[in-house]
PDB file of N, CA, C, O and CB in Angstrom:
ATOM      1  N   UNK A   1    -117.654 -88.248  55.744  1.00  0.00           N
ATOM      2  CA  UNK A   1    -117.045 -87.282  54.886  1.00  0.00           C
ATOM      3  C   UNK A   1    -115.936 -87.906  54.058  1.00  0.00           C
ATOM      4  O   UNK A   1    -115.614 -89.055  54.360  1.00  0.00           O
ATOM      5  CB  UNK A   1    -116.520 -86.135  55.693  1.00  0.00           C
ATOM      6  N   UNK A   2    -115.374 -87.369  53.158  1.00  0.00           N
ATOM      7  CA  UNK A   2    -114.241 -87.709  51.761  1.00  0.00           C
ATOM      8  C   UNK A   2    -113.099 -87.290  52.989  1.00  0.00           C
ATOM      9  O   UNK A   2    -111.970 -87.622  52.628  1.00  0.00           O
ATOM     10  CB  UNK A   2    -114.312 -86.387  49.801  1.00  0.00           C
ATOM     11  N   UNK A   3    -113.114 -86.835  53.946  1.00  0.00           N
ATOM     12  CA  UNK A   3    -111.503 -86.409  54.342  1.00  0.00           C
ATOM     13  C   UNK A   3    -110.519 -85.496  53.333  1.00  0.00           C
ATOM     14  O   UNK A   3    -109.315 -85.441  53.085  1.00  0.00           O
ATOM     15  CB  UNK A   3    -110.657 -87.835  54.500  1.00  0.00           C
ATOM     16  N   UNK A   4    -111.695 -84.837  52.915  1.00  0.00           N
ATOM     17  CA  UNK A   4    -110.568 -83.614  52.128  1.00  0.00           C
ATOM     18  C   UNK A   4    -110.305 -82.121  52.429  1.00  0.00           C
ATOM     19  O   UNK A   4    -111.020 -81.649  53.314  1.00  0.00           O
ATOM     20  CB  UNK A   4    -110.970 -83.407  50.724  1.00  0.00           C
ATOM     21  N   UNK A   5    -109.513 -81.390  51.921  1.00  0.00           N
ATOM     22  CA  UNK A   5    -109.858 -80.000  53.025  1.00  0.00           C
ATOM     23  C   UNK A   5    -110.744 -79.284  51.775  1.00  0.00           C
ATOM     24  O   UNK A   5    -110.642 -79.363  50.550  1.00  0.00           O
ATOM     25  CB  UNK A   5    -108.102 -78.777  53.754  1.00  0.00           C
ATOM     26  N   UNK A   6    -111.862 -78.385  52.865  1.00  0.00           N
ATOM     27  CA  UNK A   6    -112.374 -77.722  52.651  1.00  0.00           C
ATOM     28  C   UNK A   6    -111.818 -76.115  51.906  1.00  0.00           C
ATOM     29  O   UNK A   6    -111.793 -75.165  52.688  1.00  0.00           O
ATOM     30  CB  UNK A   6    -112.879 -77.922  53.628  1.00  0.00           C
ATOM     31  N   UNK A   7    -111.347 -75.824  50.284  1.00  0.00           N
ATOM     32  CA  UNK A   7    -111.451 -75.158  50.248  1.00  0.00           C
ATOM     33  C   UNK A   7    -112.188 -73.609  49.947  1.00  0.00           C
ATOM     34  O   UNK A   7    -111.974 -72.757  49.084  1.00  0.00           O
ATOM     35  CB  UNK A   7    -111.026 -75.615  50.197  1.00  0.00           C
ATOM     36  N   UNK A   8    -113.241 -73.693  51.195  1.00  0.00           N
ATOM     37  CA  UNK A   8    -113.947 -72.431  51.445  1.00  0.00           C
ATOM     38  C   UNK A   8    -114.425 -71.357  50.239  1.00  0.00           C
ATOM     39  O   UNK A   8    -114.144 -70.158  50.231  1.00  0.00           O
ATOM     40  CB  UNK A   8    -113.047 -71.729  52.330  1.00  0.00           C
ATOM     41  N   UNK A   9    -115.330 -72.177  49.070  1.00  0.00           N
ATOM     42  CA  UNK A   9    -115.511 -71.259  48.005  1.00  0.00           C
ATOM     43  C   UNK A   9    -117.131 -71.367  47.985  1.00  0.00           C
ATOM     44  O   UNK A   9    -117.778 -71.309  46.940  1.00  0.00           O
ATOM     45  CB  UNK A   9    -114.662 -71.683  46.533  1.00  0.00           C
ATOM     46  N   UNK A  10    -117.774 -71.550  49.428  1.00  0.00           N
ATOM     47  CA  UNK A  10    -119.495 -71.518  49.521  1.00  0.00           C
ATOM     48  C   UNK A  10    -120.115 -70.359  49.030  1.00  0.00           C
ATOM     49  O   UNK A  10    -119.671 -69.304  49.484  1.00  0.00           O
ATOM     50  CB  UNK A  10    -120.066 -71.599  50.990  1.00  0.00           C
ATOM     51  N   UNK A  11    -120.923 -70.298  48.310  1.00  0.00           N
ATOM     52  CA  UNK A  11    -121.556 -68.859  48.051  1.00  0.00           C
ATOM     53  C   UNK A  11    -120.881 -68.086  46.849  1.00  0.00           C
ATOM     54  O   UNK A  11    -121.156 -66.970  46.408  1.00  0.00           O
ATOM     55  CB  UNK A  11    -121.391 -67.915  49.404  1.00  0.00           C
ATOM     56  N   UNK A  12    -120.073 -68.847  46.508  1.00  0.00           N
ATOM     57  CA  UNK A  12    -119.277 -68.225  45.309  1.00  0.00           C
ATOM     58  C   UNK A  12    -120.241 -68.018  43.916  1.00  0.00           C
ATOM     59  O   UNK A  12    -120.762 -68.981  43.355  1.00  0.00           O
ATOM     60  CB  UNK A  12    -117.944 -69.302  44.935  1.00  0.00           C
ATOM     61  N   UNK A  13    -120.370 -66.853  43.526  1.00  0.00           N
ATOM     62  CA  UNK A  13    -121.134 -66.391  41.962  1.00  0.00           C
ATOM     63  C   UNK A  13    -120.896 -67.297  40.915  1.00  0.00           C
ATOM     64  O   UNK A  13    -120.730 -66.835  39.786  1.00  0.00           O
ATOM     65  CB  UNK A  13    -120.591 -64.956  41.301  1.00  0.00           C
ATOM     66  N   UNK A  14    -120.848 -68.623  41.117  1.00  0.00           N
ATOM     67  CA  UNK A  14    -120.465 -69.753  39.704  1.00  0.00           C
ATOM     68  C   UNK A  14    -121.555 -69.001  38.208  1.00  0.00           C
ATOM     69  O   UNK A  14    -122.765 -68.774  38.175  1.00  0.00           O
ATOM     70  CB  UNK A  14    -121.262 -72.032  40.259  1.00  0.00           C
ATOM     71  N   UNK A  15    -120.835 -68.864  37.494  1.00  0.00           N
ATOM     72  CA  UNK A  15    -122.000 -68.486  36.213  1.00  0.00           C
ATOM     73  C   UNK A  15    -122.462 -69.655  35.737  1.00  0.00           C
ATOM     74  O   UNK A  15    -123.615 -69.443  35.363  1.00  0.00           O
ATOM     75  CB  UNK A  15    -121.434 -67.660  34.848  1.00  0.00           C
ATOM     76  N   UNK A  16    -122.083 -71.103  35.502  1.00  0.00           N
ATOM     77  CA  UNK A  16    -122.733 -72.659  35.516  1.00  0.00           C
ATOM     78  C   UNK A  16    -123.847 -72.279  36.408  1.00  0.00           C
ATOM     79  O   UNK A  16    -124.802 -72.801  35.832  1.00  0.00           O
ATOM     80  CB  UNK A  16    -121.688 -74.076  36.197  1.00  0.00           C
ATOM     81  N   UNK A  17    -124.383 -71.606  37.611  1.00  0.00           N
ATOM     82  CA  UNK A  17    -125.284 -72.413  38.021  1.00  0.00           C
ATOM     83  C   UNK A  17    -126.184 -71.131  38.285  1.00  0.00           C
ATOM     84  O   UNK A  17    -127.214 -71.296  38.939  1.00  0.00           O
ATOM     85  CB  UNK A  17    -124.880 -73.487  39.206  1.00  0.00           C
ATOM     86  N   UNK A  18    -125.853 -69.829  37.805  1.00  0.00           N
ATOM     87  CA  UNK A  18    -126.706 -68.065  37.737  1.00  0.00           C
ATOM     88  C   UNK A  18    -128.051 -68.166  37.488  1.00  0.00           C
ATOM     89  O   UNK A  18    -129.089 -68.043  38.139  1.00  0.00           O
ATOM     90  CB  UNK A  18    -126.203 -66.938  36.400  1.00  0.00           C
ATOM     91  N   UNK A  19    -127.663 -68.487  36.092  1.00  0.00           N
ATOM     92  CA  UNK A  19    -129.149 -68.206  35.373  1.00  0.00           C
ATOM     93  C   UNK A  19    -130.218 -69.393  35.484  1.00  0.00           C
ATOM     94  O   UNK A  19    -131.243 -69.397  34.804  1.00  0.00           O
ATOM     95  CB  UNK A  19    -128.935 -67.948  33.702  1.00  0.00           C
ATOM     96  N   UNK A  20    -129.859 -70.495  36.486  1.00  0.00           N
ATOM     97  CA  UNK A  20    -130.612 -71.864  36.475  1.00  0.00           C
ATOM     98  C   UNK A  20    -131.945 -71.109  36.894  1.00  0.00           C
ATOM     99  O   UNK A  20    -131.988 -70.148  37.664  1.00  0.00           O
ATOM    100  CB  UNK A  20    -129.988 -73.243  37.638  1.00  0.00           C
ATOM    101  N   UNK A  21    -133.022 -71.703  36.261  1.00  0.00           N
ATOM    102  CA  UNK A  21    -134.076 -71.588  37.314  1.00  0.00           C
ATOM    103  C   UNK A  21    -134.780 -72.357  38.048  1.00  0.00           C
ATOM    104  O   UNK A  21    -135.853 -72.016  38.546  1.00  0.00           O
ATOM    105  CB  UNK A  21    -134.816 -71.127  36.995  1.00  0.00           C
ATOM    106  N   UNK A  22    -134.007 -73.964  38.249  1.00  0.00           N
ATOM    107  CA  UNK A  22    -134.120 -74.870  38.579  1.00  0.00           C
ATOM    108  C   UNK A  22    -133.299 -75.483  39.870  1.00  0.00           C
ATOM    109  O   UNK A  22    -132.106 -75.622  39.598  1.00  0.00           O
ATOM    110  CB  UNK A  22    -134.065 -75.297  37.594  1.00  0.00           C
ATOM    111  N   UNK A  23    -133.560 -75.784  40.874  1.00  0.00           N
ATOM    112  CA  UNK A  23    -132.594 -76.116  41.534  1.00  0.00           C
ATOM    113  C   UNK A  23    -132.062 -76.905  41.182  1.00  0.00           C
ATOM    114  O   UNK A  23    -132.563 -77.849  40.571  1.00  0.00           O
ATOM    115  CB  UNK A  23    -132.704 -76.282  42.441  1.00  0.00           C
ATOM    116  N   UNK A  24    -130.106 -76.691  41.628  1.00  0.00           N
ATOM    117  CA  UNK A  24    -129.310 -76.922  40.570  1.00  0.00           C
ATOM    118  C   UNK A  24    -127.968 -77.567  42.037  1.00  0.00           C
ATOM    119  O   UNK A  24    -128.329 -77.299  43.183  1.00  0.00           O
ATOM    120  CB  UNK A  24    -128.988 -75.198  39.295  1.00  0.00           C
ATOM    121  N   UNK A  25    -127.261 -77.958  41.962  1.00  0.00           N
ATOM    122  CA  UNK A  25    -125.766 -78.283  42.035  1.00  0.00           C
ATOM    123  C   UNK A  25    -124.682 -78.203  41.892  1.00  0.00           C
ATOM    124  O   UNK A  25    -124.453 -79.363  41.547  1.00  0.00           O
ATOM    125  CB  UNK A  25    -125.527 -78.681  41.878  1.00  0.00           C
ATOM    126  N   UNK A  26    -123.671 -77.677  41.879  1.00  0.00           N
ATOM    127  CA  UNK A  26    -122.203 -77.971  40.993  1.00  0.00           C
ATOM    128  C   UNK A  26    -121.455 -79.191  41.974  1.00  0.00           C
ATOM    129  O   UNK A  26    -121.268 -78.963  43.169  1.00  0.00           O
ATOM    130  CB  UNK A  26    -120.976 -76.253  40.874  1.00  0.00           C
ATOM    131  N   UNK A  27    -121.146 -80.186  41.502  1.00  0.00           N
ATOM    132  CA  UNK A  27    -120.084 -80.863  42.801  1.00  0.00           C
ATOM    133  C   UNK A  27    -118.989 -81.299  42.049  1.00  0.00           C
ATOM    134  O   UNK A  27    -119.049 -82.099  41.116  1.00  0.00           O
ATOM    135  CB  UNK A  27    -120.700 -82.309  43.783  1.00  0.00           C
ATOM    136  N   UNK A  28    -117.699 -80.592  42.603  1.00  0.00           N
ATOM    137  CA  UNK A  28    -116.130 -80.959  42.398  1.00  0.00           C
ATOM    138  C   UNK A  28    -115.629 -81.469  43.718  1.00  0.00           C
ATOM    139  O   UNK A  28    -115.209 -80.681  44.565  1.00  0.00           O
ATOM    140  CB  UNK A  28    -115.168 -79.626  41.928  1.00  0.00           C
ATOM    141  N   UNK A  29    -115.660 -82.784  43.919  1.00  0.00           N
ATOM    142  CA  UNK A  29    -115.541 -83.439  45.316  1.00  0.00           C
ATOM    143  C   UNK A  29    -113.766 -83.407  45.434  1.00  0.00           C
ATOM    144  O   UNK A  29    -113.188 -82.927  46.410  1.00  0.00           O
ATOM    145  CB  UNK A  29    -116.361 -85.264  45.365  1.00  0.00           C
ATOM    146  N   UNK A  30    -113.171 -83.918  44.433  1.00  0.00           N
ATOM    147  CA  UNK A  30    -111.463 -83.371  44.203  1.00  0.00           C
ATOM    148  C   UNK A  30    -111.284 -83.229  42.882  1.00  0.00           C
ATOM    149  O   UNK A  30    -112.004 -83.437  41.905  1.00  0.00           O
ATOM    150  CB  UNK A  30    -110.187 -84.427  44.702  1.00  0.00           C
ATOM    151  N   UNK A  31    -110.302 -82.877  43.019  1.00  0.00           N
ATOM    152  CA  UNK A  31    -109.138 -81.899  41.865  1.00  0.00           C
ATOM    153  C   UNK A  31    -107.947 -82.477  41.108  1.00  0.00           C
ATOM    154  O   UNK A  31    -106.895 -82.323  41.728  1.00  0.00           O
ATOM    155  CB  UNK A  31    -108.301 -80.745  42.688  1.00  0.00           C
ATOM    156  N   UNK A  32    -107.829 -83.090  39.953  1.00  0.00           N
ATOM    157  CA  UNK A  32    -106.793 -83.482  39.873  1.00  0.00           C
ATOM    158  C   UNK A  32    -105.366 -82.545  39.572  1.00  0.00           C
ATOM    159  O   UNK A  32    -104.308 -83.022  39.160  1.00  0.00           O
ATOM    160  CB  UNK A  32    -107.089 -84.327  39.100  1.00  0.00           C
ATOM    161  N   UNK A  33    -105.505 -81.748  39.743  1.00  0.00           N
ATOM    162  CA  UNK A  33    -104.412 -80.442  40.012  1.00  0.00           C
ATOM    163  C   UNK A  33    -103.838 -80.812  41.740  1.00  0.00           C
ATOM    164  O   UNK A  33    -103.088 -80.060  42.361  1.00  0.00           O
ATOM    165  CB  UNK A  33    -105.473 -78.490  39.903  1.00  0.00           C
ATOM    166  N   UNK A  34    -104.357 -82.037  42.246  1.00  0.00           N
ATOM    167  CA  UNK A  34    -103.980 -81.741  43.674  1.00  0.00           C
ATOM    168  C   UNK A  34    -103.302 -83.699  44.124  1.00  0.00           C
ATOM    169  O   UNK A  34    -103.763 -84.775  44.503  1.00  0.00           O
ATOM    170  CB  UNK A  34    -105.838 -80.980  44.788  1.00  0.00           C
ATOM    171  N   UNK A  35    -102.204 -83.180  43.805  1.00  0.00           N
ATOM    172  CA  UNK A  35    -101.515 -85.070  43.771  1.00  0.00           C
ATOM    173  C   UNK A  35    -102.268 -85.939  44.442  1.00  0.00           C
ATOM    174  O   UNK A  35    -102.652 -86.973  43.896  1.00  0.00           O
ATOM    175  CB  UNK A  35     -99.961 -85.419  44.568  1.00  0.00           C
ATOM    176  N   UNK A  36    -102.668 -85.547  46.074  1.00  0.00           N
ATOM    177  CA  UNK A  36    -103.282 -86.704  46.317  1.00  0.00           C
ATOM    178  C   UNK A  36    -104.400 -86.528  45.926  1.00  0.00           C
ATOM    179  O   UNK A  36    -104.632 -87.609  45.384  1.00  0.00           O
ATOM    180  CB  UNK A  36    -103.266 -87.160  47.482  1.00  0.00           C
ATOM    181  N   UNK A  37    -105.450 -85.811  45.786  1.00  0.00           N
ATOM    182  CA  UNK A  37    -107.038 -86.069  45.283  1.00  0.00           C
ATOM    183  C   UNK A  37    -106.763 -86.737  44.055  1.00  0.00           C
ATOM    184  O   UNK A  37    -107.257 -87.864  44.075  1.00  0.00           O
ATOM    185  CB  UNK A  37    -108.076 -84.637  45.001  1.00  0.00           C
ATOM    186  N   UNK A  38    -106.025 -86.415  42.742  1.00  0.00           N
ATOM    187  CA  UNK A  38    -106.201 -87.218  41.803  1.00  0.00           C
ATOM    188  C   UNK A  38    -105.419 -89.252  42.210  1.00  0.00           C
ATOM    189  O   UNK A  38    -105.604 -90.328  41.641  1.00  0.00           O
ATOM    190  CB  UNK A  38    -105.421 -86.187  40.474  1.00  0.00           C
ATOM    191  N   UNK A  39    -104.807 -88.949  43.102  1.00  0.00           N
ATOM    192  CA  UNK A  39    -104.348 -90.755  43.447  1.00  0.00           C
ATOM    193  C   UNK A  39    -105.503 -90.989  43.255  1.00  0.00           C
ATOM    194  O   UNK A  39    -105.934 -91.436  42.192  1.00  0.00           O
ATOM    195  CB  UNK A  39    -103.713 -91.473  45.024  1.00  0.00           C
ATOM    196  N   UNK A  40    -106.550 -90.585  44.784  1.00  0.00           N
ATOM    197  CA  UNK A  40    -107.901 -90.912  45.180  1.00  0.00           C
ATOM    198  C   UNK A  40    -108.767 -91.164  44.210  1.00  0.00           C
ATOM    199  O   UNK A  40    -109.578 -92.073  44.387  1.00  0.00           O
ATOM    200  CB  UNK A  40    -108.443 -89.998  45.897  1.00  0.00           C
ATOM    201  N   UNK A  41    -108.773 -90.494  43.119  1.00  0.00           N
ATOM    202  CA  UNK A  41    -109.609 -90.234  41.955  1.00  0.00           C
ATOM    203  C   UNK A  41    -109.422 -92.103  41.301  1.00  0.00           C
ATOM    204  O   UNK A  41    -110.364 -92.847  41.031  1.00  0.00           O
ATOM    205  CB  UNK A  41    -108.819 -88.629  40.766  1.00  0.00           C
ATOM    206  N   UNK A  42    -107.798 -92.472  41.187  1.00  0.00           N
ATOM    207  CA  UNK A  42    -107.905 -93.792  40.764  1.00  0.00           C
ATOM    208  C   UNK A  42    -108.510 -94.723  40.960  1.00  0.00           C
ATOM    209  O   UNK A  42    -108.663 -95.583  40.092  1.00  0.00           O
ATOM    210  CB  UNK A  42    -107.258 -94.201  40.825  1.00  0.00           C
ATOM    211  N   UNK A  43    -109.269 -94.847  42.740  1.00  0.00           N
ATOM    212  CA  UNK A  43    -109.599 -95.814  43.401  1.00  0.00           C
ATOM    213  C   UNK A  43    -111.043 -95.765  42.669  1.00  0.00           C
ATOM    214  O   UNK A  43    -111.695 -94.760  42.384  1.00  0.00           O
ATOM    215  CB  UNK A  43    -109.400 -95.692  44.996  1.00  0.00           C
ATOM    216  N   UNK A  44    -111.423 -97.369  42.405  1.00  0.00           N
ATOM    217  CA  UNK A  44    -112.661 -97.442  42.221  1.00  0.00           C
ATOM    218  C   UNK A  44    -114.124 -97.574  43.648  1.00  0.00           C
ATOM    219  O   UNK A  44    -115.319 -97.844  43.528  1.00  0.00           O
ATOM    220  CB  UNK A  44    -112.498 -98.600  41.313  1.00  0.00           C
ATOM    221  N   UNK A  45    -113.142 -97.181  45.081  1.00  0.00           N
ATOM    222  CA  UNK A  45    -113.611 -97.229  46.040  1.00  0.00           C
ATOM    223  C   UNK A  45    -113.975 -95.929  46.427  1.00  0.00           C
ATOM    224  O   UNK A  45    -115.072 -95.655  46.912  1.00  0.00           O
ATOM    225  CB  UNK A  45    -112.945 -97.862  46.740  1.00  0.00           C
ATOM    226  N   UNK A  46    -112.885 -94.957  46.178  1.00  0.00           N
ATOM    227  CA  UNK A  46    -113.650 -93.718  46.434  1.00  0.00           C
ATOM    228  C   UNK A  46    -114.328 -92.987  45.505  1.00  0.00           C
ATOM    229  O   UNK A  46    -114.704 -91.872  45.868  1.00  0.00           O
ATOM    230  CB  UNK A  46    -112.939 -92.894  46.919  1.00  0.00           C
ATOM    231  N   UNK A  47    -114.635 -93.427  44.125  1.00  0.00           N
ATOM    232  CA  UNK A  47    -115.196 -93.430  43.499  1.00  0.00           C
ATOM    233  C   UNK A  47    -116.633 -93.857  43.958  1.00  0.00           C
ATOM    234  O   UNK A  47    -117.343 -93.247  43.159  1.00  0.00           O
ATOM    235  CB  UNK A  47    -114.581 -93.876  42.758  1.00  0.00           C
ATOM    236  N   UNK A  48    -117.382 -94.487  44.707  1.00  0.00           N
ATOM    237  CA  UNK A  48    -117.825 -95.247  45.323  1.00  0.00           C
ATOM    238  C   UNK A  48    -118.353 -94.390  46.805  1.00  0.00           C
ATOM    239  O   UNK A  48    -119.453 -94.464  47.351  1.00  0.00           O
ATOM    240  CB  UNK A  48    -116.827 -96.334  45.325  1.00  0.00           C
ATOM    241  N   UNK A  49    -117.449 -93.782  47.109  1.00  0.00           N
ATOM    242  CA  UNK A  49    -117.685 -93.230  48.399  1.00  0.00           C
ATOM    243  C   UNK A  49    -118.743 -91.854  48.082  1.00  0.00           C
ATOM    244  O   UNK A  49    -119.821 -91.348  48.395  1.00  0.00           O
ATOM    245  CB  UNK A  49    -116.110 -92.822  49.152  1.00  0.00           C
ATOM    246  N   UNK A  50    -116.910 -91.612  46.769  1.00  0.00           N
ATOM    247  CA  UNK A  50    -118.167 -89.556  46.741  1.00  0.00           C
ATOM    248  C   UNK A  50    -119.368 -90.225  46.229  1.00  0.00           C
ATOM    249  O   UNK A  50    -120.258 -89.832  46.983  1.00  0.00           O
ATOM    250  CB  UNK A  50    -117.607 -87.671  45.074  1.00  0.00           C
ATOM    251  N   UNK A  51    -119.889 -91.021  45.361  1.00  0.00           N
ATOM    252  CA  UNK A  51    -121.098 -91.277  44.621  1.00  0.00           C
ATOM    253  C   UNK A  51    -122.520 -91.524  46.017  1.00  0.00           C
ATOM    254  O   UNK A  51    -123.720 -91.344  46.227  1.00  0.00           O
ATOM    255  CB  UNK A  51    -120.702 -92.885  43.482  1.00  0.00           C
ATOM    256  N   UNK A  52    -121.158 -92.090  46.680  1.00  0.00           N
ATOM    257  CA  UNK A  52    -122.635 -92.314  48.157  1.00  0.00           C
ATOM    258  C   UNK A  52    -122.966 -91.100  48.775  1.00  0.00           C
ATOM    259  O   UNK A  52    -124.109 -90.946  49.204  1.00  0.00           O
ATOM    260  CB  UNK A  52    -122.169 -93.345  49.750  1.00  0.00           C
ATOM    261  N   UNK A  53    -121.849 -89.928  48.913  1.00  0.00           N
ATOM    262  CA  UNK A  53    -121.951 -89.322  49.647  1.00  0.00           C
ATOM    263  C   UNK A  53    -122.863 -87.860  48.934  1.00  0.00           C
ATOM    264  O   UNK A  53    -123.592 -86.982  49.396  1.00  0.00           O
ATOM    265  CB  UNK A  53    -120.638 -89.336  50.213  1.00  0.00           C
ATOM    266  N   UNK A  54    -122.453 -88.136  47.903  1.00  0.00           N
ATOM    267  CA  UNK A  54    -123.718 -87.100  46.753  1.00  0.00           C
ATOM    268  C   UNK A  54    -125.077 -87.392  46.810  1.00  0.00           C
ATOM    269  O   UNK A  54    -126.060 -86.654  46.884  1.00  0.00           O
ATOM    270  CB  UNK A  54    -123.540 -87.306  45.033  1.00  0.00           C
ATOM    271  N   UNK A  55    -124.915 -89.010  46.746  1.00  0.00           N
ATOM    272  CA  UNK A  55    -126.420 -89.245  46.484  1.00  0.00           C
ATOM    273  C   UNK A  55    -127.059 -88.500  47.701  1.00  0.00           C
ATOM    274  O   UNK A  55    -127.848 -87.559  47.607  1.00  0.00           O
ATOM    275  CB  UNK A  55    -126.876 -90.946  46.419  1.00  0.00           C
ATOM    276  N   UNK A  56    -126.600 -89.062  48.854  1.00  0.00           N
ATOM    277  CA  UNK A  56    -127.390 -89.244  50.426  1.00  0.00           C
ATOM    278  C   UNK A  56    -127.387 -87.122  50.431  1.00  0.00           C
ATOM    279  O   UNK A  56    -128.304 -86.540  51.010  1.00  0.00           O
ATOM    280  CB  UNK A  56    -125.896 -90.499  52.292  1.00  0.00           C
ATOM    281  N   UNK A  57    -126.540 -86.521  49.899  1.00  0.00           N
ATOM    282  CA  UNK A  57    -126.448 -85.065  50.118  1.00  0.00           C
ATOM    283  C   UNK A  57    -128.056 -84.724  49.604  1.00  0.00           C
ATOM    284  O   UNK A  57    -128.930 -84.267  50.341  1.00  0.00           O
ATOM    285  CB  UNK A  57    -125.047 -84.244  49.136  1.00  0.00           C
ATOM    286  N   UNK A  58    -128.224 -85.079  48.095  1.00  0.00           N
ATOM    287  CA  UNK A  58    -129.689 -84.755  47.215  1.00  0.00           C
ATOM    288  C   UNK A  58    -130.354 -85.608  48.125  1.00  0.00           C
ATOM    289  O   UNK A  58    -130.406 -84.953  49.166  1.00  0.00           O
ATOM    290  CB  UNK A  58    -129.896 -85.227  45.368  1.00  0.00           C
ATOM    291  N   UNK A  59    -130.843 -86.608  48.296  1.00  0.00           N
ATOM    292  CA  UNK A  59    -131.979 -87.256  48.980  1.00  0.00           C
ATOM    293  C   UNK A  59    -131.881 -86.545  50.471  1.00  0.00           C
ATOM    294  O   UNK A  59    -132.984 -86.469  51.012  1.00  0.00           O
ATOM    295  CB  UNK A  59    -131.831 -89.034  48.996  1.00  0.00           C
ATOM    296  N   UNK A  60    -130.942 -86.086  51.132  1.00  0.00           N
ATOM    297  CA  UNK A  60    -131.565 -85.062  52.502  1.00  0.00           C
ATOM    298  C   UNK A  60    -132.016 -83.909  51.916  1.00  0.00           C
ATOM    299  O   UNK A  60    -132.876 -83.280  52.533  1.00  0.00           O
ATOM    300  CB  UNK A  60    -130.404 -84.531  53.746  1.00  0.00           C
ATOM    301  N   UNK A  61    -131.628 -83.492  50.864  1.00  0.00           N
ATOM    302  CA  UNK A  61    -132.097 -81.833  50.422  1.00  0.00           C
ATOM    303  C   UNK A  61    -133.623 -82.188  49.596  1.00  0.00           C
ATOM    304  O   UNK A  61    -134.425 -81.270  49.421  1.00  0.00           O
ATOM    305  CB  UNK A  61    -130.649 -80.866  49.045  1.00  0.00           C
ATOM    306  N   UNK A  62    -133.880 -83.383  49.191  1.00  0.00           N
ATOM    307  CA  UNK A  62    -135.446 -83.236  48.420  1.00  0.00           C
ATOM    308  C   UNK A  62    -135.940 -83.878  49.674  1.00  0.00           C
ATOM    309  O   UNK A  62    -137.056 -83.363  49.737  1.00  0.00           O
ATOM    310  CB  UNK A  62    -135.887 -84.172  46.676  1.00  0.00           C
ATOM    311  N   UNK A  63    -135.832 -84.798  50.897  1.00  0.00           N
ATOM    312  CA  UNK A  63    -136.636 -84.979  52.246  1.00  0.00           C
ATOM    313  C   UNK A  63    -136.902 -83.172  52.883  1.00  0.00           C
ATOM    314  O   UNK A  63    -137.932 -82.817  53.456  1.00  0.00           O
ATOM    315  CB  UNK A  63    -135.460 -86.150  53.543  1.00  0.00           C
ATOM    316  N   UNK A  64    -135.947 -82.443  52.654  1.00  0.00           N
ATOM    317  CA  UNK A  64    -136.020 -81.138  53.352  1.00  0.00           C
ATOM    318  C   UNK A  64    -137.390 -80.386  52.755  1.00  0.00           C
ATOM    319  O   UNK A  64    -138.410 -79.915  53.259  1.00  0.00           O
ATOM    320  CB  UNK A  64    -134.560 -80.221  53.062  1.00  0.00           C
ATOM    321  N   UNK A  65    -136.876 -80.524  51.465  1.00  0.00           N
ATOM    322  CA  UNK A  65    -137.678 -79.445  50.437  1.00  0.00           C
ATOM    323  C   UNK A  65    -139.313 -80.059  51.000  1.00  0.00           C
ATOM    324  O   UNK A  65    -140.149 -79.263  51.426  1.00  0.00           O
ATOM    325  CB  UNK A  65    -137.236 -79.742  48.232  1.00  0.00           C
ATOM    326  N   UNK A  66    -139.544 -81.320  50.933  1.00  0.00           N
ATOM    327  CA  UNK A  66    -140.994 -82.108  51.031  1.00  0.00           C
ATOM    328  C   UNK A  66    -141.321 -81.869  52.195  1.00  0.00           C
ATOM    329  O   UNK A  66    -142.547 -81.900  52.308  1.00  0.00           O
ATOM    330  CB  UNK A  66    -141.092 -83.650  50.810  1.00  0.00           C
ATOM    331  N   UNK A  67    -140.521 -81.521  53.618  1.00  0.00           N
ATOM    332  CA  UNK A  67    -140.971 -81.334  54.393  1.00  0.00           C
ATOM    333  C   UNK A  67    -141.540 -79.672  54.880  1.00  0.00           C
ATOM    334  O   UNK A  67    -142.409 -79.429  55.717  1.00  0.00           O
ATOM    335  CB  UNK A  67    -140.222 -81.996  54.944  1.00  0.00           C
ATOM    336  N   UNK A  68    -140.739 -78.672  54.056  1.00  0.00           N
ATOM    337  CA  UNK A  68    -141.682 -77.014  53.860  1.00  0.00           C
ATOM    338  C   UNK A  68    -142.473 -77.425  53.523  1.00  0.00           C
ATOM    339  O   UNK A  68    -143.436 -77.467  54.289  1.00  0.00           O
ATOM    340  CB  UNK A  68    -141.418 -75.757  52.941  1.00  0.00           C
ATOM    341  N   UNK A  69    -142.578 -77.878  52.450  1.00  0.00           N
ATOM    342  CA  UNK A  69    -143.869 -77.993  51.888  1.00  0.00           C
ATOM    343  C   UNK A  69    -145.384 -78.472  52.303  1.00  0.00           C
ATOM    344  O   UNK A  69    -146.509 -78.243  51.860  1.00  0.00           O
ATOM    345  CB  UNK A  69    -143.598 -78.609  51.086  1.00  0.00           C
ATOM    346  N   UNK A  70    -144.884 -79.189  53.292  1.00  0.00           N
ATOM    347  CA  UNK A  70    -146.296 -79.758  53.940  1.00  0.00           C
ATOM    348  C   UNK A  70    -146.531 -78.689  54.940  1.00  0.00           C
ATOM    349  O   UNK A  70    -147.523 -78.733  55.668  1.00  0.00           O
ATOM    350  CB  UNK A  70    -146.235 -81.394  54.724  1.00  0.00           C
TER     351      UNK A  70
END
């Protein structure tokens, strides 16, 4: 995990992602409204981290999807 806190907005009505009819995403991993997430934001390491940790999120959710399907 990023080690950040969870603030609890799952299931939230985003209008970015309503009318998709595609499965879709939004990811705001940090905030630069939030001193330390934007430090973090500088590092070209955790830069690095969320990018791993997105990818590996989509590649378990399209292994999931392939596996209903069969």
């Amino acid at each position: 995990g990023l080690a950040l806190v969870d603030c609890r907005v799952h299931g939230m009505n985003y209008s970015i992602l309503r009318k998709t009819r595609m499965t879709a995403v939004q990811v705001e991993p940090a905030f630069i409204s939030n001193v330390k997430e934007e430090r973090l934001l500088g590092s070209g390491r955790y830069i690095e981290t969320i990018s791993r940790a997105i990818s590996q999120g989509v590649a378990r959710f399209l292994e999931m999807e392939k596996q209903s399907i069969i």
